[in-house]
N, C-alpha and C positions, 0 to 999 in steps of 0.2 A: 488570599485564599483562606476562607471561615471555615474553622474546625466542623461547627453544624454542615457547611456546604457536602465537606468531605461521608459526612455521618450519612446526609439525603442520598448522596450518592451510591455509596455503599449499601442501602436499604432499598434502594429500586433495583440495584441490582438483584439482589437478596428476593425479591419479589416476584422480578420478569420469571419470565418462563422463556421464552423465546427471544433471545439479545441477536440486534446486529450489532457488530464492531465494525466502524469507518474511518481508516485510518490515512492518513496523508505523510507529508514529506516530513514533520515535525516531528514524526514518532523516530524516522534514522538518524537525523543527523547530531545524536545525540550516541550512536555508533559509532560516530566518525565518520561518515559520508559527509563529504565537503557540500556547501551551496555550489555549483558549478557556473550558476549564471550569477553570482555575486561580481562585484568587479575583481580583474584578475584572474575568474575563476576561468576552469575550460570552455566556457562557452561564449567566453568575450572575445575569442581569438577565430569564432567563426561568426560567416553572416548567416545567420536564420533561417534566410531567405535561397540558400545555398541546401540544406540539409532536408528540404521538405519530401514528402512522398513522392510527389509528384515528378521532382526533378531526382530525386535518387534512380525513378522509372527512366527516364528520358535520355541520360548518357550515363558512361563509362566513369566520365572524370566528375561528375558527382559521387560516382558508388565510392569511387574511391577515398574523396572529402569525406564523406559519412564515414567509411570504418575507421580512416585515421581518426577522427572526434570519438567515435565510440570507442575504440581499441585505448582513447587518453582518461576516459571516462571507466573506465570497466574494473581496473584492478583495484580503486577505492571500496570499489561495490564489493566486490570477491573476496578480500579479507575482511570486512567489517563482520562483526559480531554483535547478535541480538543485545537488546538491552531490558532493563524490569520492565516497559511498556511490551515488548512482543513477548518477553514470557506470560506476561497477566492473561493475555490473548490466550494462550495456551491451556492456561489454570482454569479459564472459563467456559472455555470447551470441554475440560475434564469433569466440568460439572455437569454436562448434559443441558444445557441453558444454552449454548451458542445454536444459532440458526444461520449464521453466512458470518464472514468476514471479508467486506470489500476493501479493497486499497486502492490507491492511487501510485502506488510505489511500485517501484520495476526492480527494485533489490534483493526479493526473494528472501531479506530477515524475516520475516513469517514464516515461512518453509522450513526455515534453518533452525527457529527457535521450536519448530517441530509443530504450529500447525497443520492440519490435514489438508492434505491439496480438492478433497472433495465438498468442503466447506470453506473454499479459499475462493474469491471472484477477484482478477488482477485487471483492472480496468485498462489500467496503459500497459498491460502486457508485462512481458519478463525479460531482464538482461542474462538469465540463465541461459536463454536458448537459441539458436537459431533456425530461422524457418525460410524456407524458400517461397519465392514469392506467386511460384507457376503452378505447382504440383502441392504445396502446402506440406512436406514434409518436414520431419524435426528433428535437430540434435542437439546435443547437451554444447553448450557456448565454449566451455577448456577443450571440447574435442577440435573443431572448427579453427578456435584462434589460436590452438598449437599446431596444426598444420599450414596454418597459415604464416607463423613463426618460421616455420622448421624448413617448409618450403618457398619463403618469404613471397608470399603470396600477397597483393593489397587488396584483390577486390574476389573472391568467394563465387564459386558459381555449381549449381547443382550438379551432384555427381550424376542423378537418375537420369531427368530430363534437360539440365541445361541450364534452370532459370537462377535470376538470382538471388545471394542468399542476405539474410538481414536478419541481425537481431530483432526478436521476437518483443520488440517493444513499439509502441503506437507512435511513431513519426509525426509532425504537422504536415496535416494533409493528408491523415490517414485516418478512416473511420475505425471507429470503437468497434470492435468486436459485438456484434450485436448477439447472440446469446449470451456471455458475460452481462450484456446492460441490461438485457428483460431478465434475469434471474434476479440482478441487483435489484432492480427495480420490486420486482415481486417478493422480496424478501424483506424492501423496506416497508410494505405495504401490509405483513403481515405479522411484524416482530410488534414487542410490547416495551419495548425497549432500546433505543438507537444512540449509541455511543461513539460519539467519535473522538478520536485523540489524535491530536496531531497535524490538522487541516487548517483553512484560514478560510475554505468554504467558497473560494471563486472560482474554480475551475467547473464549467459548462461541459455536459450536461450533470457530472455528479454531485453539484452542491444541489442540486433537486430532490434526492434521495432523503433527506432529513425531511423537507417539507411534504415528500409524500407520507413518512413515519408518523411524521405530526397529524398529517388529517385522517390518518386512519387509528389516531389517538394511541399512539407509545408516547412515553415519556421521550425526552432528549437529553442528553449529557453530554455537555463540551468538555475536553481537556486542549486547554491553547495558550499557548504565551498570550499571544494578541485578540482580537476583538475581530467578529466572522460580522457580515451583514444581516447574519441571519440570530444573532444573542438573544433575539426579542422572542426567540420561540423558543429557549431554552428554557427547561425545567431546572438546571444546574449548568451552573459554569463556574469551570477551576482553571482561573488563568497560573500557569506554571507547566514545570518541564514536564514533557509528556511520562519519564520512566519513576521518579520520585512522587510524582501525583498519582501515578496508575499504582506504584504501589502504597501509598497510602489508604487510597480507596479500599484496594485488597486485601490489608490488614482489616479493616474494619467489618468488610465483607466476612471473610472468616472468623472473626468472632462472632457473626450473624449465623452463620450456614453451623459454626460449634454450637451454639444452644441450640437451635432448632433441632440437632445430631443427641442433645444430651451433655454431649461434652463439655467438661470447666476447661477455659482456655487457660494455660498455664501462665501463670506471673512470670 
């Protein structure tokens, strides 16, 4: 990672007017949120193919398979704490420059590191909440899994009308939220600036979001350890950890945003 790289980036930032931020799995587990599908991890102890939308629908003793994985899955997520990459998010909105922040992340460290949930697009949804799957109502995820605790409950089912209930995260075999995708989509399509930190750019349909940025001519900024498909339409790439690279850039940023201010940034 070239000192110049970090400078370019910082200086388009400094320029956009309208930034999206795109952020992936890379940016938490730098929180402490485990790989879950790494070997080992929680999701090598289930079949895939057991967990999907479809059959979570279909019986009882799937709903059940699901909440036990989500309920082994969930307390990583609930203690971890934002890191420099979700606060920059934060700082950059405080600038008045942020226009969306989509993610791929269901951790809800954005929320927590206190961006605004009205400039927030959560593509795969939230492990904060749950939501019923008949009537579409919502409640906060500790209310639900402490009744289900207390009352040792395994499988959750609507108080109002009956249906059942599910963490409010995108399942395989569960369509995207399509309001969340056409806002993403129209946000990439209109920013002058599309940042992503943290992704590796495979996940269909949102690695399309960059390439729709590109032809409607924003610039692109990668932050990623590894190498996306898509490098060749980068205007910048900073191979490195999503919170020490994001704030690097940041530093630089603000000594950009101080003289334009007037301001001598202090030694």
């Amino acid at each position: 990672m070239r000192e110049e790289d970090i400078l370019t980036a910082a200086r388009a930032l400094h320029e956009a007017q309208r930034v999206v931020v795109f952020t992936g799995a890379g940016i938490s587990t730098e929180s402490g949120i485990p790989d879950f599908r790494s070997p080992g991890g929680i999701w090598s102890r289930y079949n895939q193919d057991d967990l999907t939308y479809q059959k979570f629908r279909s019986h009882e003793k799937y709903r059940k398979l699901y909440w036990e994985y989500d309920r082994a899955r969930y307390p990583a997520m609930r203690d971890a704490e934002p890191n420099a990459a979700h606060r920059a998010v934060v700082e950059i909105e405080k600038t008045g420059k942020l226009a969306a922040l989509i993610t791929q992340n269901i951790d809800g460290l954005h929320q927590k590191a206190g961006s605004s949930r009205e400039k927030t697009f959560e593509l795969h949804g939230t492990v904060k909440e749950v939501t019923c799957l008949d009537c579409h109502r919502r409640w906060d995820r500790d209310e639900i899994t402490g009744k289900m605790e207390a009352e040792r409950i395994e499988v959750p089912y609507c108080e109002h009308c009956g249906g059942p209930l599910k963490c409010a995260t995108i399942a395989f075999g569960q369509t995207l939220p399509a309001e969340v995708l056409e806002q993403s989509f129209l946000h990439a399509r209109n920013c002058d600036l599309f940042l992503i930190i943290g992704s590796s750019l495979v996940v269909q349909p949102a690695s399309m979001l960059p390439i729709e940025a590109k032809r409607s001519g924003a610039r692109l900024i990668l932050i990623n350890l590894s190498e996306t498909p898509y490098d060749r339409l980068m205007d910048v790439i900073l191979h490195g950890l999503a919170g020490p690279t994001t704030e690097a850039v940041m530093q630089e940023f603000r000594k950009l945003e101080q003289c334009q201010a007037g301001v001598v940034p202090a030694e």
